[in-house]
Structure formats: C-alpha cells, structure tokens
C-alpha positions as CSV (number, residue, x, y, z in Angstrom):
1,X,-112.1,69.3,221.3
2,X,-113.2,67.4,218.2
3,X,-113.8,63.8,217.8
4,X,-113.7,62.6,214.3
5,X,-115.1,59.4,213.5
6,X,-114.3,58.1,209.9
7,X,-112.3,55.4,208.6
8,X,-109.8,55.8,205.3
9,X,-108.4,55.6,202.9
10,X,-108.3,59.4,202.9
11,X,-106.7,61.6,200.0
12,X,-104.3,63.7,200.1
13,X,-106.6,66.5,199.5
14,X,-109.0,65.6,201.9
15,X,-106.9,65.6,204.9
16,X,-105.5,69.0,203.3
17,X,-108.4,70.4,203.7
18,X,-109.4,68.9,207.2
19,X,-106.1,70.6,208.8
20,X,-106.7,73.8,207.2
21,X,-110.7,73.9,208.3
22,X,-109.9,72.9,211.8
23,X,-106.8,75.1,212.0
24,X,-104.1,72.4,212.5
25,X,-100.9,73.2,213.4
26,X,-99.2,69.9,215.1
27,X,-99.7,66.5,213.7
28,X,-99.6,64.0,216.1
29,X,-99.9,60.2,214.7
30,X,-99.0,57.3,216.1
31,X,-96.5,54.7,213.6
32,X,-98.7,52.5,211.9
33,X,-96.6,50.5,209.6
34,X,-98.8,50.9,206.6
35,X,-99.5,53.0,203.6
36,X,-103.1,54.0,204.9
37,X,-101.8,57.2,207.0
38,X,-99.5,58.6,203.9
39,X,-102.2,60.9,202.9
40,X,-102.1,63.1,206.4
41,X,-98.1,63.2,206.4
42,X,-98.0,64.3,202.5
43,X,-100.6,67.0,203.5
44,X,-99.0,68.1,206.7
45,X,-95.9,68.1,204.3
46,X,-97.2,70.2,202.3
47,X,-98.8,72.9,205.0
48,X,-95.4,73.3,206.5
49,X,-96.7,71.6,209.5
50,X,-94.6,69.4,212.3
51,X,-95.2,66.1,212.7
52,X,-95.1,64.2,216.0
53,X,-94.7,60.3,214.9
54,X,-95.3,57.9,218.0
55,X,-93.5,54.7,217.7
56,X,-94.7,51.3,218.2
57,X,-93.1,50.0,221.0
58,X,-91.3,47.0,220.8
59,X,-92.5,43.3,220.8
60,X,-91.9,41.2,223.5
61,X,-88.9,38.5,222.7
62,X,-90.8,36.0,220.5
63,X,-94.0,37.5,219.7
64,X,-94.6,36.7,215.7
65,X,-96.4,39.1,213.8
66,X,-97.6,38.6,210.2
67,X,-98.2,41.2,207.7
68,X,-102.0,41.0,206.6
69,X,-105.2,38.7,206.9
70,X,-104.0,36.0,204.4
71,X,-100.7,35.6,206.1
72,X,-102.7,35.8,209.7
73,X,-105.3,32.7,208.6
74,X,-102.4,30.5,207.2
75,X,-100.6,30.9,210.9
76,X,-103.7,29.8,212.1
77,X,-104.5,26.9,210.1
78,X,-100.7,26.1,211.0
79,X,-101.3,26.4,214.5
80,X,-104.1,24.1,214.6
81,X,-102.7,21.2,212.5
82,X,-99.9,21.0,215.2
C-alpha cells in the first residue's frame, strides 16, 4: 500500500500520470461537492478507467450547510448577534 500525502489543486496531467506510474486500475473517491477532485475523474476518463464515487450521506433534518468560508463567517456573526 501507498500513502500519498499532498494537497491540490492537481492537473489533469498530473494525476494522469500518478494512475499510470502506480498502475491504477479502479478509482475510488468519495463525492466532494467541489471542483477540486475534476482533475482525477477527467484523467481516469481519459485512461478508460472505472470510477467508484461514494456519496455523501444525507444531512440530518435541519442541519444548514453553507457553501464556502465567507458564507460560514457571516452565519456566525449571525449566530452571535441573536
């Protein structure tokens, strides 16, 4: 087994080259909800290789989620002038 360690963005290329260097022939990636795992799918795409996408599972009944940091710090600020 090997344990990578790196944090994206990654290119296309990059994780292209990864697959074919460690002989990769299932994908396995769990459903982000962003555009910062598009470069593995587009390569694995490209290989010819399947891809096993692991949904998020749902949110408990009134759990409110916000889409990035600015949004997160505003709920917050809101939060705190109740």
């Amino acid at each position: 087994m090997v344990v990578l360690c790196e944090r994206g963005p990654f290119t296309v290329e990059g994780e292209r080259e990864l697959m074919l260097r460690h002989r990769i022939d299932l994908l396995v990636t769990k459903d982000s909800g962003g555009a910062m795992t598009a470069a593995k799918l587009v390569a694995a795409r490209a290989l010819g290789l399947p891809v096993l996408m692991v949904r998020r599972p749902p949110l408990p009944e009134g759990v409110r989620t916000v889409p990035d940091a600015a949004a997160a710090a505003g709920w917050v600020l809101e939060a705190a002038a109740r």
